[in-house]
C-alpha positions in Angstrom: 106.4 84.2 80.8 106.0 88.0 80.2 103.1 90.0 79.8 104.2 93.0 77.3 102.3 96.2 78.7 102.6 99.5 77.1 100.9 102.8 77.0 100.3 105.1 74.1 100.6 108.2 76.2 104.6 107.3 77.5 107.1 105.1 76.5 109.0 102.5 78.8 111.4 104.9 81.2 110.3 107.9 79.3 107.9 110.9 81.2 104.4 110.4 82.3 102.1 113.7 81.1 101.0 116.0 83.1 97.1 115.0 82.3 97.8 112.0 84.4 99.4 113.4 87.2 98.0 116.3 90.1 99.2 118.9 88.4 97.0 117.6 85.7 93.5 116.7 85.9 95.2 113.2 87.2 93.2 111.0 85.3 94.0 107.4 84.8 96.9 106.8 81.4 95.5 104.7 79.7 97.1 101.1 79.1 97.9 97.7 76.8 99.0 94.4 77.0 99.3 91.3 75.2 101.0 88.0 75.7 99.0 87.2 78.1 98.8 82.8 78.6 96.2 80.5 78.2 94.8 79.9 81.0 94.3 83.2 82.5 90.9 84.1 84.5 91.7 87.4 85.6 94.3 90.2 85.3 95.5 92.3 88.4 97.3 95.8 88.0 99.2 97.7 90.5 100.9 101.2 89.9 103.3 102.5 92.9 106.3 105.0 93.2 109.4 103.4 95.2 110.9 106.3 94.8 108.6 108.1 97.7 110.4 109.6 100.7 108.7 107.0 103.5 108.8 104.1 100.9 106.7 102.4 98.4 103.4 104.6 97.7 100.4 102.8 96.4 98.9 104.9 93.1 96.3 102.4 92.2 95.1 98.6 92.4 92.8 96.6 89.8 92.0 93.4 90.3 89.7 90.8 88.8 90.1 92.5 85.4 88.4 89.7 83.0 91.4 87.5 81.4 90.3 88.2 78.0 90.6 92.3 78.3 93.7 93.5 76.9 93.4 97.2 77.8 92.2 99.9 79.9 90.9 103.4 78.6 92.5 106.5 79.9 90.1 107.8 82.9 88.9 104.9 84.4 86.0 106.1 86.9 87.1 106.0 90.6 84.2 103.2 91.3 84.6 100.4 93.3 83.2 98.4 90.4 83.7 98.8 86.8 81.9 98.7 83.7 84.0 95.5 82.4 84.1 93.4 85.6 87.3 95.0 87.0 87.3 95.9 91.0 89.1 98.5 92.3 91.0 99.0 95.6 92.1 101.4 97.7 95.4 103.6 96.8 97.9 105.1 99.5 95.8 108.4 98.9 93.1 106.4 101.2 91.0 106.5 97.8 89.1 103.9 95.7 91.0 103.6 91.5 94.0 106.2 90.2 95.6 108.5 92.3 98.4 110.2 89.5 102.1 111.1 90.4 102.4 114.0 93.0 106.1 113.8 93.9 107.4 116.0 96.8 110.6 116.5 94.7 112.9 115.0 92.6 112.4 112.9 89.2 110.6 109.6 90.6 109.6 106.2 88.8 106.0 104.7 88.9 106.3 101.3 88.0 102.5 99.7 86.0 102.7 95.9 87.0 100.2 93.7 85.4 99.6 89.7 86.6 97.9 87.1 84.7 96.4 85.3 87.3 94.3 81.3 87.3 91.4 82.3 89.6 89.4 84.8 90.0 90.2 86.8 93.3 88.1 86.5 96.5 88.7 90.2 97.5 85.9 92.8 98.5 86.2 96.2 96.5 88.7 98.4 98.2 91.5 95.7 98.7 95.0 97.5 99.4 98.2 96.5 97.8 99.4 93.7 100.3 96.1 92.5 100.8 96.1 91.7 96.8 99.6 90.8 96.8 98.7 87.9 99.2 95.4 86.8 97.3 97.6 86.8 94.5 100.1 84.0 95.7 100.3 81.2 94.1 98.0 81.9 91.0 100.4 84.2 88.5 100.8 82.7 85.3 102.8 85.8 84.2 103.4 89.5 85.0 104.5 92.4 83.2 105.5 95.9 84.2 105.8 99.6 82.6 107.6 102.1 84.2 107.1 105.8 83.6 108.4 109.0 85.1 107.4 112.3 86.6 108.9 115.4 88.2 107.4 118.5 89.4 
């Protein structure tokens, strides 16, 4: 099953804006889903760029999103713990929620990946990417990604 996500600031493959980048005020897009299955306790998100010259770089994790949320505002606070349940954890910019696209060069892709998940996660704000990756195994009822671009 597939989780639709979209965004109303970019379209799938088309160009983040600025606002959300570092050459912005980098501020959090903001972000929708639906088709999300019965069943779902919680909703994880994780935003990286494979395109980054020493590999995948971590933009933001969210995890423990309430199943029954089916957006995000733009400019979610960098707090460990949000208003609507949510937990954040820590980006590849060593920093707690959204770190925007600040490619060294070239047009890159920064894929939004959204999990439905059966539990909620046992994770301490501040989780990184693998560490929710491996909390996450075996409880995803579905997943769904966006992918935007950027270039400086």
């Amino acid at each position: 099953m597939e989780i639709k996500i979209t965004s109303p600031a970019f379209e799938e493959g088309g160009m983040i804006p600025e606002v959300y980048t570092c050459d912005g005020i980098d501020i959090s897009p903001p972000l929708k889903w639906s088709s999300v299955p019965q069943g779902t306790k919680t909703l994880a998100l994780i935003c990286d760029d494979p395109d980054a010259p020493i590999g995948n770089w971590v933009h933001w994790v969210i995890y423990n999103i309430p199943g029954d949320i089916s957006e995000l505002p733009e400019n979610i606070p960098p707090e460990q713990e949000l208003a609507n349940g949510g937990i954040q954890g820590m980006n590849d910019f060593r920093k707690i929620g959204y770190g925007g696209p600040c490619p060294p060069g070239g047009t890159h892709r920064y894929f939004f990946r959204i999990y439905a998940l059966d539990t909620e996660l046992d994770l301490q704000p501040g989780a990184t990417e693998s560490q929710l990756l491996k909390a996450m195994e075996g409880h995803i009822l579905a997943e769904g990604q966006l992918m935007g671009r950027y270039s400086r």
